[in-house]
C-alpha positions as CSV (number, residue, x, y, z in Angstrom):
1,X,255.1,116.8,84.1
2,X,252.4,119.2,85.5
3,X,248.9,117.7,85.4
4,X,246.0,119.9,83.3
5,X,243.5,118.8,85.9
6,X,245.0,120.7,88.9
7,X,245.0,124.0,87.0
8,X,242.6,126.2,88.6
9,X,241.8,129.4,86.7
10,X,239.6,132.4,88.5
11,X,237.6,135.1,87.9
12,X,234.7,137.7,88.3
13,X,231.8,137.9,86.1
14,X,228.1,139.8,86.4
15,X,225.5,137.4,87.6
16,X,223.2,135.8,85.3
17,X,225.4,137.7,82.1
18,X,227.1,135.8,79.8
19,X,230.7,134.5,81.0
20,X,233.3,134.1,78.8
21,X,236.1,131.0,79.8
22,X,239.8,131.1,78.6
23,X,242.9,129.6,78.5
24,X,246.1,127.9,77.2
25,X,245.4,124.2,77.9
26,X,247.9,121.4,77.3
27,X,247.7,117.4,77.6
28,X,248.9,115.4,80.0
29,X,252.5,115.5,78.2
30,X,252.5,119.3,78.2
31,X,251.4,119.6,74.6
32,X,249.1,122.7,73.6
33,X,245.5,120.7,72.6
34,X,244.3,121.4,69.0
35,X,241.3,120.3,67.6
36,X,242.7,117.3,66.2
37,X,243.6,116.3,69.3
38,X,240.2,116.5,71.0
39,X,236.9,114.2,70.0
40,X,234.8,116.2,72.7
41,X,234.6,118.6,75.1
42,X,231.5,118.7,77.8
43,X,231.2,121.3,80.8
44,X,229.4,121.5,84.2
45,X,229.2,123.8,86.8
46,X,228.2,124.2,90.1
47,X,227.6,126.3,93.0
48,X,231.3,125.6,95.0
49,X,229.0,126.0,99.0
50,X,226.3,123.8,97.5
51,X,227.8,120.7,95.2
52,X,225.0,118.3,95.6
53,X,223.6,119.2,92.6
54,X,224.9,120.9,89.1
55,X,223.6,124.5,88.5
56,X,224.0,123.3,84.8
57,X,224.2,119.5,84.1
58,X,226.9,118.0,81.9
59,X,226.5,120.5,78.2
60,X,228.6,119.7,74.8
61,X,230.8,122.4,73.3
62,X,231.8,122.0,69.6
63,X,235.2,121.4,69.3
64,X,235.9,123.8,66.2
65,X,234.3,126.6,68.1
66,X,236.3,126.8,71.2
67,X,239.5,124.9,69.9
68,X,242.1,127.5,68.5
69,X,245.1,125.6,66.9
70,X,247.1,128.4,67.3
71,X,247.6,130.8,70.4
72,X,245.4,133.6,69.8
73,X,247.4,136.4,71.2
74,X,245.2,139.7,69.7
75,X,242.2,139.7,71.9
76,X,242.0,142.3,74.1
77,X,240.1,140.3,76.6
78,X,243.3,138.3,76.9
79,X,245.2,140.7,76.7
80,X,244.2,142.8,79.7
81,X,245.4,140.1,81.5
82,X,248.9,140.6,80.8
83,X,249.8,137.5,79.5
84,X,251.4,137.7,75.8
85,X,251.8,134.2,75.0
86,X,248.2,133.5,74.0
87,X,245.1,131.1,74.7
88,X,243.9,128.1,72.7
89,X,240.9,127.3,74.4
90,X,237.7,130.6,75.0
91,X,234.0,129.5,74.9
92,X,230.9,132.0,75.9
93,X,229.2,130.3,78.5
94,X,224.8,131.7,78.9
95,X,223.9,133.6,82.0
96,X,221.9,130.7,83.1
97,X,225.3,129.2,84.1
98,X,226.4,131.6,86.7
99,X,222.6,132.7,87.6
100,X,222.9,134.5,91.3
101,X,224.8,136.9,93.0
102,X,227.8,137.1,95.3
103,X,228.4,133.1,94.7
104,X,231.4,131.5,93.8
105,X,230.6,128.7,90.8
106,X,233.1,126.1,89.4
107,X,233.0,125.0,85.7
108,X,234.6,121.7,85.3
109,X,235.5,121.4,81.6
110,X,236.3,118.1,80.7
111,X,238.5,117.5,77.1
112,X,237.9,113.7,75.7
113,X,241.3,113.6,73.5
114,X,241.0,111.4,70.4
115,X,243.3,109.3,72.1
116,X,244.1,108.7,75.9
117,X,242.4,109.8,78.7
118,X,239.9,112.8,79.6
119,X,241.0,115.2,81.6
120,X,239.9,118.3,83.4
121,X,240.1,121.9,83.5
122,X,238.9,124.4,86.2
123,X,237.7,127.9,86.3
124,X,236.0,129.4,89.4
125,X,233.8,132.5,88.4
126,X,233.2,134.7,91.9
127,X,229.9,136.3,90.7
128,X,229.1,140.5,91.4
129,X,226.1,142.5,92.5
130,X,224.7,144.9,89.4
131,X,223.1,147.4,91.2
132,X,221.5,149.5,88.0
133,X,218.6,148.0,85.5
């Protein structure tokens, strides 16, 4: 049985732009989450060099807006991946979160199931220089 909490997902993203998160996340007995499944899901992130303190402290997402019960398997942004088996889990995530340039930043998303234990998910987000505007 793979554990959810060692999955580390990665990415770029424009600093201080919004940053969207995705991915196919299962429990801890390799079942896809729905939202039935899941009382509450909270995210923090911080600066990976500097993790003394949170770039954004612990934040609630709603359940129903990032929960998809079924693998979403038409959006282009997953798509381009090349993965054709689908996500369940995508939430936007403000600027604010991934604020300054050429940083790497962790979001730990953590999913409270409606019954057993939290667990975690990882996404590091290597942020860019925008050079116009």
């Amino acid at each position: 049985m793979s554990c959810p909490s060692s999955i580390i997902t990665k990415g770029k993203a424009v600093a201080n732009s919004p940053v969207v998160i995705m991915g196919r996340v299962s429990d801890q007995d390799g079942d896809y989450i729905q939202q039935a499944d899941i009382s509450t899901i909270t995210y923090t992130v911080y600066d990976i060099d500097d993790t003394t303190e949170a770039i954004v402290d612990e934040t609630s997402l709603t359940v129903a807006d990032v929960i998809f019960d079924a693998l979403q398997v038409s959006d282009t942004r997953w798509n381009n991946s090349g993965d054709s088996t689908g996500y369940n889990f995508a939430a936007v995530l403000p600027g604010s979160a991934i604020p300054d340039d050429d940083v790497t930043y962790q979001i730990e998303v953590e999913f409270t199931p409606s019954s057993g234990e939290a667990f975690v998910r990882l996404w590091q987000v290597e942020t860019v220089t925008r050079y116009g505007g």
